[in-house]
C-alpha positions as YAML, in Angstrom:
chain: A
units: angstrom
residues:
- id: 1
  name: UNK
  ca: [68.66, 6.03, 20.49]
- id: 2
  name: UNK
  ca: [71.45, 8.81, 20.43]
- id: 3
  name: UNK
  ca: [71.30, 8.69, 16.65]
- id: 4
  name: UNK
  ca: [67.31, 9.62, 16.24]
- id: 5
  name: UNK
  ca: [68.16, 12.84, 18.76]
- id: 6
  name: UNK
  ca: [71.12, 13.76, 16.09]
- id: 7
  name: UNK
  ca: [69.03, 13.44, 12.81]
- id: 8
  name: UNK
  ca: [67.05, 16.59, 12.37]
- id: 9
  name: UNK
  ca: [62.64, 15.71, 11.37]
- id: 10
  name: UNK
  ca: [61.53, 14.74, 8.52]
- id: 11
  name: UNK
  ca: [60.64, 18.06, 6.31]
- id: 12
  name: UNK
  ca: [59.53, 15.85, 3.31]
- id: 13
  name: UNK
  ca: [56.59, 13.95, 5.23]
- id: 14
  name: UNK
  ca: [53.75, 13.88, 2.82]
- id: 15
  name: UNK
  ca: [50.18, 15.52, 4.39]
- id: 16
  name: UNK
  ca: [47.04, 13.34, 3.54]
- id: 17
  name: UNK
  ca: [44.49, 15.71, 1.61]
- id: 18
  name: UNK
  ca: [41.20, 14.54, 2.35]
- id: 19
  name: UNK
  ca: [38.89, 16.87, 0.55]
- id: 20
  name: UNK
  ca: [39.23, 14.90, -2.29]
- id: 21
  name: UNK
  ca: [37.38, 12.25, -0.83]
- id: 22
  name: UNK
  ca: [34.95, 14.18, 1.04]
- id: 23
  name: UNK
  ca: [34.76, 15.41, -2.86]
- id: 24
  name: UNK
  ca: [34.10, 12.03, -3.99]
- id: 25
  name: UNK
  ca: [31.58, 10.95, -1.36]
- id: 26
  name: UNK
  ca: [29.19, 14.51, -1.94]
- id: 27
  name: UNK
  ca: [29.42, 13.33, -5.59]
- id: 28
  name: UNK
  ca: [28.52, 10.01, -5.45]
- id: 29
  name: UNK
  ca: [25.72, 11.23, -3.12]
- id: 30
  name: UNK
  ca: [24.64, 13.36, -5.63]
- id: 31
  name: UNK
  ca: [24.29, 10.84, -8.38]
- id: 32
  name: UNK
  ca: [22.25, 8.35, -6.02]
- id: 33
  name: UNK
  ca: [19.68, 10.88, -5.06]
- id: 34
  name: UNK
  ca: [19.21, 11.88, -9.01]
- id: 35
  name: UNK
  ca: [19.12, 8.39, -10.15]
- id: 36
  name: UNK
  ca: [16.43, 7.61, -7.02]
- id: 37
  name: UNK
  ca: [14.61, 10.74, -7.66]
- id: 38
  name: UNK
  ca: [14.21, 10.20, -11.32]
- id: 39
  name: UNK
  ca: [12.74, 6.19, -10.63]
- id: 40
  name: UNK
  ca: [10.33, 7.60, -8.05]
- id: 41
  name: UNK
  ca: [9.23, 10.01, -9.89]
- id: 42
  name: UNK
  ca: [9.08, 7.73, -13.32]
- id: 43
  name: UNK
  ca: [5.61, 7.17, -14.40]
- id: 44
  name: UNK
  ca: [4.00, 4.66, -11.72]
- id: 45
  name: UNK
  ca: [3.79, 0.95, -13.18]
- id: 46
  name: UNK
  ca: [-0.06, 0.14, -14.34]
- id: 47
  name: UNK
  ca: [-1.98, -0.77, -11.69]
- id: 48
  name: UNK
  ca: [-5.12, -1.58, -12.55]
- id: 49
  name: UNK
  ca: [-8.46, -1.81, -10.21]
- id: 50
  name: UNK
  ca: [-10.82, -4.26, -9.81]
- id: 51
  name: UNK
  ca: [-13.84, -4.05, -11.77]
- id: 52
  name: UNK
  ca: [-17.21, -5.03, -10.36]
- id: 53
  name: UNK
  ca: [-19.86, -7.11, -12.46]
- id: 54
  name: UNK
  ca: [-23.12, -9.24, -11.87]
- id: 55
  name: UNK
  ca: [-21.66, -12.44, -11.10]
- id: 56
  name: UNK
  ca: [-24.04, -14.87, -9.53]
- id: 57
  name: UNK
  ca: [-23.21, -15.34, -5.37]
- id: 58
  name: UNK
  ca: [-23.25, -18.64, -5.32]
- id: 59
  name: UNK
  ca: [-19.50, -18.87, -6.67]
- id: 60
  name: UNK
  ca: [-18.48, -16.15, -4.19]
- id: 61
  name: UNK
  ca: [-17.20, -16.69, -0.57]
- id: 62
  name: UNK
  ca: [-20.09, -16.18, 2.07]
- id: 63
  name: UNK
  ca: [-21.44, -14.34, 3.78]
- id: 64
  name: UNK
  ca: [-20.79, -11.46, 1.50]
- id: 65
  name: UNK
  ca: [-21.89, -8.43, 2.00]
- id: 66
  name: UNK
  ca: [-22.56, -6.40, -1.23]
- id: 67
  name: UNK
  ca: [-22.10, -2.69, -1.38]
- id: 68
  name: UNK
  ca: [-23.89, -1.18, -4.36]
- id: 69
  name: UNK
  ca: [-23.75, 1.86, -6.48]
- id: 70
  name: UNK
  ca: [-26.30, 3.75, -4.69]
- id: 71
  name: UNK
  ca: [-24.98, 2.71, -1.16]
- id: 72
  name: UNK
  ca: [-27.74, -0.10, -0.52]
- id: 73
  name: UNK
  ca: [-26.63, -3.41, 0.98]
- id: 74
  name: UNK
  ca: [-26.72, -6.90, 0.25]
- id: 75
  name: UNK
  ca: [-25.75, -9.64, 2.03]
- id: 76
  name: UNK
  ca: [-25.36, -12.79, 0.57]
- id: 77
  name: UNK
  ca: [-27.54, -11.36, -2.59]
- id: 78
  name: UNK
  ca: [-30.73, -10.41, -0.29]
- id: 79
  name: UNK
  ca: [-31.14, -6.72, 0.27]
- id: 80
  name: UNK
  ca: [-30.71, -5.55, 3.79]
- id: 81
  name: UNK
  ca: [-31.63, -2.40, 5.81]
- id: 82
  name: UNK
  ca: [-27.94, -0.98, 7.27]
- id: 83
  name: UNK
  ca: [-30.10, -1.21, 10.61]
- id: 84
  name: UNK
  ca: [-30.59, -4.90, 10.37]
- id: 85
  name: UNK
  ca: [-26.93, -5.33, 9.36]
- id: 86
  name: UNK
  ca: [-26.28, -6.35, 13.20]
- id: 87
  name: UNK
  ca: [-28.44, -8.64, 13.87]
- id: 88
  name: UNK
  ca: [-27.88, -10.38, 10.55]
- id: 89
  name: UNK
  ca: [-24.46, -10.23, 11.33]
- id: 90
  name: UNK
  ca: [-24.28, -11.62, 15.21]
- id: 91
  name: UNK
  ca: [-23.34, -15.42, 15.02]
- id: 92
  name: UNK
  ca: [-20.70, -14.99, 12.03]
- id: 93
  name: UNK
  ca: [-17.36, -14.43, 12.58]
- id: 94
  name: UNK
  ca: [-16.26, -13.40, 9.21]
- id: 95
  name: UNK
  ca: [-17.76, -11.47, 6.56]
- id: 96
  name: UNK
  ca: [-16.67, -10.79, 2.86]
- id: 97
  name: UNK
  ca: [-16.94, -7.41, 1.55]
- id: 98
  name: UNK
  ca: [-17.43, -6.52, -1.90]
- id: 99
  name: UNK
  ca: [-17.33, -2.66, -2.87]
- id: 100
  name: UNK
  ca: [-17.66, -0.92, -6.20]
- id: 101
  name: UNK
  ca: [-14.10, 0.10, -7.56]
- id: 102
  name: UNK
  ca: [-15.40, 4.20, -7.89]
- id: 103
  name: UNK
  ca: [-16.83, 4.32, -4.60]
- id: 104
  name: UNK
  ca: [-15.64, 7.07, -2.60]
- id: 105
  name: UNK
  ca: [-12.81, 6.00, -0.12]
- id: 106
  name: UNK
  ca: [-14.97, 7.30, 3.07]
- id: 107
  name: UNK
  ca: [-17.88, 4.90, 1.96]
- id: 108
  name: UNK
  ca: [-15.56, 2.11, 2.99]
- id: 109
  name: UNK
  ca: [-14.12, 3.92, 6.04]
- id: 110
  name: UNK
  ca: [-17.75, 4.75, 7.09]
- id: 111
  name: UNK
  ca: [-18.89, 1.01, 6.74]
- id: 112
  name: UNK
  ca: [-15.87, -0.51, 8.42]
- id: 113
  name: UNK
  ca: [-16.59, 1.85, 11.41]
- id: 114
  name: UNK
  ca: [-19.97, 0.29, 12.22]
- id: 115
  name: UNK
  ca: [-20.61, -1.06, 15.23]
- id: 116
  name: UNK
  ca: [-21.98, -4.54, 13.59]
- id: 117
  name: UNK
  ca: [-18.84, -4.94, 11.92]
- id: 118
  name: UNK
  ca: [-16.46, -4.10, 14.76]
- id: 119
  name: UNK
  ca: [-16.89, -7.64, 16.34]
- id: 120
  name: UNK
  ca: [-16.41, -9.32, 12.58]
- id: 121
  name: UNK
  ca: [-13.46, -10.20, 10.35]
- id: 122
  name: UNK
  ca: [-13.97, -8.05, 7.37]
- id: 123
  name: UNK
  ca: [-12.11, -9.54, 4.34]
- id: 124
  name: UNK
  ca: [-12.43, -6.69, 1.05]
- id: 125
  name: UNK
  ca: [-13.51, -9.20, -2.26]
- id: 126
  name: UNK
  ca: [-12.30, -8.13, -5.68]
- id: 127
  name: UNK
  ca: [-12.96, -9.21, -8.93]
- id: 128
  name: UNK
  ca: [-10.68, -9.17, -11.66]
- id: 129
  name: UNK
  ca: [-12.56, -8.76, -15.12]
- id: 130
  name: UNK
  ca: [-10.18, -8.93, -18.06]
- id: 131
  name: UNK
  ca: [-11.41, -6.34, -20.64]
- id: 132
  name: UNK
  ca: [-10.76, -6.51, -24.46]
- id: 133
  name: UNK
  ca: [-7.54, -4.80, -24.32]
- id: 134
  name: UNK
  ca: [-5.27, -7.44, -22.67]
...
């Protein structure tokens, strides 16, 4: 222990830099946010919406409630008053929902916040209609 008191300190001890990681980490930071930014802001993948056609309602789930172009109802392929929509509507526990692809968004929003169909499962239908170009 008398020896360590003699020898003078250590004047060659090596100091760790650490900027050059800190250098390292801001750059590899920087080349994950441009590689993430360019794939969110690629061109989105095609989704494509459902299209809506005359199809008879006997092969679609029931009871299904049809919205059409001009904002009329159907349900079940019988045309029905919105006011009427309760009543029709009081012993089921489920109803299907089929909507025009262009209708406006608030359509749907205003139909879904009816008080006949607050007490109802409301399931959206879709049809997928393959066009000539697939």
């Amino acid at each position: 222990m008398a020896l360590r008191k003699v020898l003078p300190p250590d004047a060659n001890r090596l100091k760790v830099d650490n900027s050059f990681f800190i250098v390292n980490i801001v750059l590899l930071l920087i080349l994950f946010f441009l590689a993430t930014g360019q794939l969110l802001n690629s061109p989105s993948f095609g989704v494509e919406l459902s299209e809506t056609e005359e199809l008879p309602v006997e092969v679609l789930p029931s009871p299904l409630l049809i919205v059409n172009g001009d904002g009329s109802l159907s349900l079940d392929g019988e045309p029905i008053a919105a006011e009427l929509l309760g009543p029709a509507l009081a012993d089921q526990s489920r109803v299907h929902l089929l909507i025009p692809k262009n209708a406006p968004a608030s359509q749907l929003i205003e139909l879904l916040a009816r008080p006949e169909l607050s007490t109802v499962e409301v399931k959206l239908v879709t049809i997928h209609y393959r066009g000539e170009e697939e």
